[in-house]
N, C-alpha and C positions, 0 to 999 in steps of 0.2 A: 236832611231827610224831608221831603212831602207832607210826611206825618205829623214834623214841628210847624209847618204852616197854618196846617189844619185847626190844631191846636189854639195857635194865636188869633187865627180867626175867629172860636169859638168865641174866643176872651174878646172880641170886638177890634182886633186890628185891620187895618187897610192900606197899612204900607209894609212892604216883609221882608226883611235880610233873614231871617231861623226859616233856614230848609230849600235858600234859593242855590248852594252850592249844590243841589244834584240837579238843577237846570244843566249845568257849565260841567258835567263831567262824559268823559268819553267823547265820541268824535265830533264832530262839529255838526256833521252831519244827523248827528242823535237828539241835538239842539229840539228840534219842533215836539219831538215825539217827548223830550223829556218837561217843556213847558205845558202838553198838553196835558202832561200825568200830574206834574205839581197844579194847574187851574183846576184838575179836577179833585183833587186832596183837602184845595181851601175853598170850595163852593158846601156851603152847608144850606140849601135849600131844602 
Protein backbone atom coordinates (compact mmCIF):
# COMPACT_ATOMS: atom_id res chain seq x y z
CA UNK A 1 0.00 0.00 0.00
CA UNK A 2 1.25 3.72 -0.66
CA UNK A 3 0.25 4.46 2.75
CA UNK A 4 3.25 1.99 4.13
CA UNK A 5 5.54 4.16 2.04
CA UNK A 6 4.55 7.20 3.56
CA UNK A 7 4.95 5.86 6.71
CA UNK A 8 8.59 4.83 6.29
CA UNK A 9 9.22 7.92 4.94
CA UNK A 10 8.15 9.81 7.92
CA UNK A 11 10.57 7.47 9.94
CA UNK A 12 13.35 8.94 7.68
CA UNK A 13 13.68 6.13 4.80
CA UNK A 14 14.90 6.62 1.24
CA UNK A 15 15.05 3.37 -0.18
CA UNK A 16 11.46 1.39 -0.22
CA UNK A 17 10.21 -2.18 -0.83
CA UNK A 18 6.68 -1.62 2.10
CA UNK A 19 4.05 -0.27 -0.37
CA UNK A 20 6.12 -0.75 -3.84
CA UNK A 21 3.78 -3.94 -4.69
CA UNK A 22 0.90 -1.55 -5.68
CA UNK A 23 3.27 0.07 -8.21
CA UNK A 24 3.27 -3.46 -10.19
CA UNK A 25 -0.40 -4.28 -9.73
CA UNK A 26 -3.08 -4.41 -12.57
CA UNK A 27 -2.17 -3.71 -16.24
CA UNK A 28 0.94 -2.60 -17.35
CA UNK A 29 -0.35 0.03 -18.66
CA UNK A 30 -1.62 1.38 -14.93
CA UNK A 31 2.29 1.34 -14.21
CA UNK A 32 2.76 5.48 -14.47
CA UNK A 33 -0.45 6.39 -12.95
CA UNK A 34 0.18 3.95 -10.09
CA UNK A 35 4.03 5.39 -9.40
CA UNK A 36 2.66 8.68 -9.60
CA UNK A 37 0.18 7.85 -6.67
CA UNK A 38 2.89 6.02 -4.50
CA UNK A 39 5.61 9.46 -5.28
CA UNK A 40 3.00 11.29 -4.10
CA UNK A 41 1.95 9.11 -0.70
CA UNK A 42 6.07 9.41 0.34
CA UNK A 43 6.58 13.21 -0.38
CA UNK A 44 5.97 14.73 2.99
CA UNK A 45 6.88 18.29 2.24
Amino acid sequence: MPKNGKILRKLGASIFDAGTSSVFKGDVSDYTDNIINFRKNIDIR
